[in-house]
N, CA, C and O of each residue as an XYZ file, in Angstrom:
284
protein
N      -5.588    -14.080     39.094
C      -5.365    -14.878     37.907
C      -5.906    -14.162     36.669
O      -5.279    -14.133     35.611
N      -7.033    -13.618     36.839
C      -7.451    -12.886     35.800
C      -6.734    -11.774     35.468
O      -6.410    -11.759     34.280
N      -6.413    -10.935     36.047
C      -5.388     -9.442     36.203
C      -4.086    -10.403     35.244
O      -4.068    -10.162     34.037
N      -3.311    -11.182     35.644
C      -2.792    -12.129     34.954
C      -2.873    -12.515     33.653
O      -1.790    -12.567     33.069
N      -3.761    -12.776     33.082
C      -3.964    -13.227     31.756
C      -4.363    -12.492     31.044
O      -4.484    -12.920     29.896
N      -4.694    -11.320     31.244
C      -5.031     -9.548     30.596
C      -3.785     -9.498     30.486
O      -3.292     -9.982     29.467
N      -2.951     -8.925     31.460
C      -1.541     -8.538     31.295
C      -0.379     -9.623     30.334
O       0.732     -9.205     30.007
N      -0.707    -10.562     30.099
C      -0.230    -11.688     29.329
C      -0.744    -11.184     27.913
O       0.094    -10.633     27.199
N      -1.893    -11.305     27.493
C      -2.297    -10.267     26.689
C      -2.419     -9.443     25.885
O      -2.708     -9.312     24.695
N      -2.065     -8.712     26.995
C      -1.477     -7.155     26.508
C      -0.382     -7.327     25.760
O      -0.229     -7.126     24.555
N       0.478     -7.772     26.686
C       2.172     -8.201     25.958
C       2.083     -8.974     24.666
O       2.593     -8.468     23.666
N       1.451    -10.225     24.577
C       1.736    -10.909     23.510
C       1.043     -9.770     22.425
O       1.784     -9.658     21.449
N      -0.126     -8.928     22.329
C      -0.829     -8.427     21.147
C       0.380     -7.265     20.991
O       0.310     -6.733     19.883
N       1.353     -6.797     21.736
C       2.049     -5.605     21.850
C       3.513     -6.291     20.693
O       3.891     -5.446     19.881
N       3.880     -6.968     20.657
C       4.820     -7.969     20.128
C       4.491     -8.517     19.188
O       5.390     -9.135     18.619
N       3.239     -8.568     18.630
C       2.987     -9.132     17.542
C       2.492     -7.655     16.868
O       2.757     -7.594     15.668
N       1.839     -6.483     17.407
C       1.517     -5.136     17.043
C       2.889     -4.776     16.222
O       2.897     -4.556     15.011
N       4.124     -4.745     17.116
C       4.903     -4.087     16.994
C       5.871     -4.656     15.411
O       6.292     -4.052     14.424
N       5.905     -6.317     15.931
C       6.133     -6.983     13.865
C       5.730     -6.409     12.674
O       6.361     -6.257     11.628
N       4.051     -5.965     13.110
C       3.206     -6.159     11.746
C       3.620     -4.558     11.597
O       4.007     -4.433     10.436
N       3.675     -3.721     12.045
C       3.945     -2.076     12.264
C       4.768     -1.619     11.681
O       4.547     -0.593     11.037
N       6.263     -2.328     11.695
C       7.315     -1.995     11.430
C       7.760     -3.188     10.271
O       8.916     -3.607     10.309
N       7.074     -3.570      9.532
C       7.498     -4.498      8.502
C       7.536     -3.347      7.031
O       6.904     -2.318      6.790
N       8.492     -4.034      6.333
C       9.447     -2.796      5.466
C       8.062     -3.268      4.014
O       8.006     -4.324      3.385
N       7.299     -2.260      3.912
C       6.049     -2.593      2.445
C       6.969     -2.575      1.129
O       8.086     -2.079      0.976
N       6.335     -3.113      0.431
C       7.131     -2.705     -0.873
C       6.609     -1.497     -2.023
O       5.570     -1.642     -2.667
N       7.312     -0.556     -2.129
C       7.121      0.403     -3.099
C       7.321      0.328     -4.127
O       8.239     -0.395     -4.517
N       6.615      0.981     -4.917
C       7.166      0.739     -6.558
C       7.160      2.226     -7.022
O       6.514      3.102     -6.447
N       7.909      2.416     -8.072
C       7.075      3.941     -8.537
C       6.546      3.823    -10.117
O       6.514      2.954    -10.989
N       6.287      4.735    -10.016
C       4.841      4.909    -11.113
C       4.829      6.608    -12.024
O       4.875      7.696    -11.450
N       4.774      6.448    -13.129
C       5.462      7.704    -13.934
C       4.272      7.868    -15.034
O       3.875      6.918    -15.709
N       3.867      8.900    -15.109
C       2.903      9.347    -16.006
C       2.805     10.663    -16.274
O       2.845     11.522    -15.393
N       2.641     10.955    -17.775
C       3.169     12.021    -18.521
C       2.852     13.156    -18.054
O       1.862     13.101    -17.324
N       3.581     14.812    -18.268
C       2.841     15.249    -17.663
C       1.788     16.009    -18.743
O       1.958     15.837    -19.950
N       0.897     16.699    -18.336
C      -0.295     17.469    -19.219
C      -0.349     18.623    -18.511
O      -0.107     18.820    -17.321
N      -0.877     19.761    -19.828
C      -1.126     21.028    -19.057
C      -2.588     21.319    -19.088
O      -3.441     20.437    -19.193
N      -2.773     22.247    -19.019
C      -4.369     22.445    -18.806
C      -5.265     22.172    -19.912
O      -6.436     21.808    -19.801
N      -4.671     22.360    -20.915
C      -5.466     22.181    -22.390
C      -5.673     20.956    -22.462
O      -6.739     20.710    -23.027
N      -4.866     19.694    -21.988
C      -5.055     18.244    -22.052
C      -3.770     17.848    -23.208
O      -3.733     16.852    -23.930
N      -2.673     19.060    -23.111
C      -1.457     18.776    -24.305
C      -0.733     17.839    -23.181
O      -0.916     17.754    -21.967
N       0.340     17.038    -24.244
C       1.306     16.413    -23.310
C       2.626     17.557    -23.120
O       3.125     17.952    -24.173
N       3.018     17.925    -22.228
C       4.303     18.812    -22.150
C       5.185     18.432    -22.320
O       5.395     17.459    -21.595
N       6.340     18.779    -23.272
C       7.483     18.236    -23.608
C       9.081     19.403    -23.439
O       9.180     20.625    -23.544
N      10.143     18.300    -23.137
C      11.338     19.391    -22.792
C      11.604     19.672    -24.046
O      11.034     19.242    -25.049
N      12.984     20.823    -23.920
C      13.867     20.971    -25.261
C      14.370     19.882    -26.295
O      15.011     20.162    -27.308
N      14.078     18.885    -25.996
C      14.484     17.749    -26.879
C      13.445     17.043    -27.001
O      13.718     15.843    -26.981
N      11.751     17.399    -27.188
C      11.314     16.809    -27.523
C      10.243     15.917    -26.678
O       9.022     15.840    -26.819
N      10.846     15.467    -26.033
C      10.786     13.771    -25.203
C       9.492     14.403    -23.926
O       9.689     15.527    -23.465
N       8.649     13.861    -23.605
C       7.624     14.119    -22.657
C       7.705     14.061    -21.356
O       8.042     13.017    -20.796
N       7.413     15.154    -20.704
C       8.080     15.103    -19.443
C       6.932     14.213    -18.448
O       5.702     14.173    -18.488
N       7.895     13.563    -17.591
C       7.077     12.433    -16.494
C       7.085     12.905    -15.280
O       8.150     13.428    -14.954
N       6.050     12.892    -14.312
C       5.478     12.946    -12.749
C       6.005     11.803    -12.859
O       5.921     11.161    -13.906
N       6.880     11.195    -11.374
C       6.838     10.101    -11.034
C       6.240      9.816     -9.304
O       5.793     10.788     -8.695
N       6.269      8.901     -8.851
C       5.263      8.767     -7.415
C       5.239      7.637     -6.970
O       4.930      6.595     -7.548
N       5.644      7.848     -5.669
C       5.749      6.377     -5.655
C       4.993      5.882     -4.588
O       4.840      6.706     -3.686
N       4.339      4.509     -4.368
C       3.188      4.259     -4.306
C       3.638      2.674     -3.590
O       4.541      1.930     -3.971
N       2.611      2.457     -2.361
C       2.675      1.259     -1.912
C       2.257      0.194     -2.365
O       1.039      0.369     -2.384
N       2.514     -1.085     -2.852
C       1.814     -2.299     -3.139
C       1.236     -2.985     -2.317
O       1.902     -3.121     -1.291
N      -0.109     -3.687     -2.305
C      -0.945     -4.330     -1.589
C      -0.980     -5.430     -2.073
O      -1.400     -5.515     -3.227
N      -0.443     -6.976     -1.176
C      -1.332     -7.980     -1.662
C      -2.247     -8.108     -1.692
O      -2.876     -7.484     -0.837
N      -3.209     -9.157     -2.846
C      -4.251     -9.617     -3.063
C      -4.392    -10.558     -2.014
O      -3.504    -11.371     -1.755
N      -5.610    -10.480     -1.314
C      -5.701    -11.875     -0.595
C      -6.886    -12.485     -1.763
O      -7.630    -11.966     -2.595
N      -6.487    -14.344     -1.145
C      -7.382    -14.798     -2.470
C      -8.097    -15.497     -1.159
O      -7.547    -15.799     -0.099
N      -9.729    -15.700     -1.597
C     -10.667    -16.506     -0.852
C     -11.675    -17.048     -1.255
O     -11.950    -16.818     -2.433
N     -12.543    -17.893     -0.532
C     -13.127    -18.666     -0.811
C     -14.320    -17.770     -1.437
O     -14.550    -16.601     -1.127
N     -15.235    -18.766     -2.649
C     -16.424    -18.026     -3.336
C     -17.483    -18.121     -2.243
O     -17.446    -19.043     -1.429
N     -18.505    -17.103     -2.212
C     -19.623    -17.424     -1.522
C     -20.483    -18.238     -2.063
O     -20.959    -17.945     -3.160
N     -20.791    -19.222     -1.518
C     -22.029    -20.214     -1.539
C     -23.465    -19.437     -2.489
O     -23.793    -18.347     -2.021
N     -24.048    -19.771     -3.361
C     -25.296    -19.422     -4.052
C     -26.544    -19.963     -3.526
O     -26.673    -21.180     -3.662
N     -27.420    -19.378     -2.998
C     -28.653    -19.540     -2.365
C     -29.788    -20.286     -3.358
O     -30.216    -19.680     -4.340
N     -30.126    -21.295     -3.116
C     -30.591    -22.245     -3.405
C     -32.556    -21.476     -3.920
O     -33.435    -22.243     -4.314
């Protein structure tokens, strides 16, 4: 019975592993100018400032409870 409920277990944490694993995150991207060594902004033939872009995962915030203040 015990061998049993390990192997029960296993499976259910493997199935719920496998949801949280393969869930699609959301990306955003993110663009900031570029600079050269002097700390100039670099710009093309027309002027306009050239951008690094990168793109980057978003994390929810979890929100929770305040801790209690010690009396």
């Amino acid at each position: 019975m015990k061998k049993f409920l390990i192997a029960l277990n296993i499976v259910a944490w493997s199935i719920v592993g496998y949801q949280v694993a393969y869930a699609e995150p959301q990306v955003k991207e993110v663009c900031k100018d570029k600079v050269d060594a002097k700390g100039q902004v670099v710009k093309n033939k027309e002027g306009k400032p050239i951008q690094e872009c990168k793109k980057i995962k978003v994390h929810k915030k979890l929100e929770g409870t305040p801790v209690p203040e010690k009396k």
